[in-house]
N, C-alpha and C positions, 0 to 999 in steps of 0.2 A: 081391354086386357090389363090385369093387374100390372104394377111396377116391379122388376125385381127386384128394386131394392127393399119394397116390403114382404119379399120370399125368400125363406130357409130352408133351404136342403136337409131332411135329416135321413142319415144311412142308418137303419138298424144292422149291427152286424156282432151283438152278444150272443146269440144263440147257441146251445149246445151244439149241433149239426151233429147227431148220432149216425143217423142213417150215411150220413157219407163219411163220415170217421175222419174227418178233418176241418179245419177253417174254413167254413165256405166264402166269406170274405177275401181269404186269398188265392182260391184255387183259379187257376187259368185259363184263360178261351181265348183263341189264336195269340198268347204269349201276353197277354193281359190281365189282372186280378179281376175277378166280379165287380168287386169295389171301385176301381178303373173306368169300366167299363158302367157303370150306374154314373158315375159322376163329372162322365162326360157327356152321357143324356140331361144331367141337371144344369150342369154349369152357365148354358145359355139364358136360364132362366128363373137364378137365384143369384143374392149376395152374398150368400156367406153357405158352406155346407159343414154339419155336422154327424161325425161318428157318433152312435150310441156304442162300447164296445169296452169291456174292461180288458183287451188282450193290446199291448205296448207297440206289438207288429204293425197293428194299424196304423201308427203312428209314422207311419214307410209316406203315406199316400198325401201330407204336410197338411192335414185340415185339421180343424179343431176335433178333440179328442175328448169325449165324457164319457163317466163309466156311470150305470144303473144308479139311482137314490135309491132304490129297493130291491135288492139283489134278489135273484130264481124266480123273480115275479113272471115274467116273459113280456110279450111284446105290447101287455097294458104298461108296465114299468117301464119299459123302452121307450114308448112313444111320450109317457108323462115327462121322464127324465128330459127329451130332446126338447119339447115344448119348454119346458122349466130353463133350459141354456139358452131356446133361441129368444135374439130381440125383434123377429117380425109379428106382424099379425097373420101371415098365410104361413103356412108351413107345409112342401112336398113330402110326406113320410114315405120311404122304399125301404123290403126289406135287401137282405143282402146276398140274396140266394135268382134275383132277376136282372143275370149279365144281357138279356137281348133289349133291355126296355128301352126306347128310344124319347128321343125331345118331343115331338108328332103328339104321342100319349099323353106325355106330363102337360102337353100346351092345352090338350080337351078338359083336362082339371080344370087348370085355372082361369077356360073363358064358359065351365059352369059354374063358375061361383056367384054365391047368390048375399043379397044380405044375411036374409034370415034362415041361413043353412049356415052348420057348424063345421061339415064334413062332405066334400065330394070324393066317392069312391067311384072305383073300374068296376065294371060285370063284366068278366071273360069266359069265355065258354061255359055260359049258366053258374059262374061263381061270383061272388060280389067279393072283391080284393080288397081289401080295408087295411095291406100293406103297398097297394099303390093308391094313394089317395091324397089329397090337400084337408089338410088339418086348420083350423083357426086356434090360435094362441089360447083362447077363455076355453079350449078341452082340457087343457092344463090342469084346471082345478075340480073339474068333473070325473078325472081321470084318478086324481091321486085322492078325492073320496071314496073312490069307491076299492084303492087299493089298500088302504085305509080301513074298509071293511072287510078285507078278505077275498075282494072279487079279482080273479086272474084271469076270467073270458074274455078277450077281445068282443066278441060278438056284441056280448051283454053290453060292454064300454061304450062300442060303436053306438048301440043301438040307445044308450044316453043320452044323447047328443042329436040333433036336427042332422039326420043324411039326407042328403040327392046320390041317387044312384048314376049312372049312365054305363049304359051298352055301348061297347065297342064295336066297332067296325069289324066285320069275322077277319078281315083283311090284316089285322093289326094283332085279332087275338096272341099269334105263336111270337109274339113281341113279351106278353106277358110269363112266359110260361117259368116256374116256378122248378128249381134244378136241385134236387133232394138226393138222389142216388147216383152214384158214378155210372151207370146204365143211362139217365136222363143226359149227364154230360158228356157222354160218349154221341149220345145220337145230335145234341145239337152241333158241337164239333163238325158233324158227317155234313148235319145237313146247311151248315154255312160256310163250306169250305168257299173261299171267295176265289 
C-alpha cells in the first residue's frame, strides 16, 4: 500500500453545475457540503487535499485553494492545474458532484497501482470514472500538451496515458453515483436516511 504522504487529494469542484443551477461543491446531504463529505473519504489517505475551484466559498472548507491555469477548459484543465500544485507522485483526482464516495473505494485505487500504469480508474455500472481515479504526477505534462492543442476531452487525455481499469464490486457501485439534478439529490437524501 502506497504511503500517504506520497498522495494528494485533488477536489475538482470549478464546474459550471447548470443542470442543478447551483454550486454543487456546496449543496447538502444530511447537513453536510459534497465537498465535506469527499474529503472525509480522502482524508484517511492523503497528505495534503486540494480544491481545483475559482469560487472563494470554497475557501469555508480551510484546504489549499487553486483556481484553473486554463480557464473553460473543463475537467482536462482541472486535473492538469491540480497536478501542477500537487507535490506527490500519486494523486486521488474526485470530482465534486460524489457526496456518497467512501475510503473502501479510494483504498482499491491505490493497492492497483502499478509501475507502469499512469492512471487507475473506477468502472461503475458499465462506466469507466476517470473522475474517480489515481492520477500520477508525470500526467501533468501529457495533460497540459494536449490543452495546449486544443484538446478539452477528458476521454481522449485519459486515453494518453497508460490506464488500468478496475470493476467495482456491484456492492459499492451506488457509492459512486454521480448527483447532477436536484431529482438525483432528492432520491439519495430518501434513500440514506440513517
Amino acid at each position: 500500500m502506497l504511503d500517504r504522504t506520497n498522495i494528494t487529494g485533488i477536489i475538482l469542484a470549478g464546474g459550471k453545475s447548470q443542470r442543478m443551477g447551483t454550486d454543487k461543491g456546496l449543496i447538502l446531504l444530511h447537513n453536510s457540503p459534497f465537498i465535506k463529505h469527499i474529503s472525509i473519504a480522502l482524508k484517511p489517505l492523503v497528505s495534503e487535499i486540494i480544491i481545483v475551484s475559482n469560487i472563494q466559498k470554497h475557501d469555508i472548507f480551510g484546504f489549499k485553494r487553486i483556481e484553473d491555469d486554463i480557464e473553460n477548459a473543463g475537467p482536462v484543465a482541472g486535473i492538469y492545474s491540480g497536478l501542477k500544485a500537487s507535490k506527490t507522485d500519486y494523486n486521488l483526482v474526485l470530482s465534486c458532484d460524489i457526496p456518497l464516495i467512501n475510503t473502501t473505494i479510494l483504498r482499491q485505487l491505490i493497492s492497483n497501482i502499478e509501475n507502469d500504469v499512469d492512471i487507475v480508474q473506477i468502472k461503475s455500472k458499465g462506466q469507466t470514472m476517470p473522475l474517480i481515479a489515481l492520477y500520477k504526477k508525470q500526467c501533468e505534462s501529457i495533460f497540459y500538451k494536449l490543452l495546449l492543442e486544443g484538446e478539452r476531452r477528458l476521454k481522449i487525455a485519459v486515453n494518453s496515458c497508460t490506464v488500468k481499469t478496475i470493476n467495482l464490486d456491484k456492492n459499492l457501485e451506488d457509492y459512486t453515483a454521480n448527483i447532477n439534478t436536484p431529482e438525483q439529490l432528492k432520491k439519495i437524501s430518501n434513500d440514506n436516511n440513517h
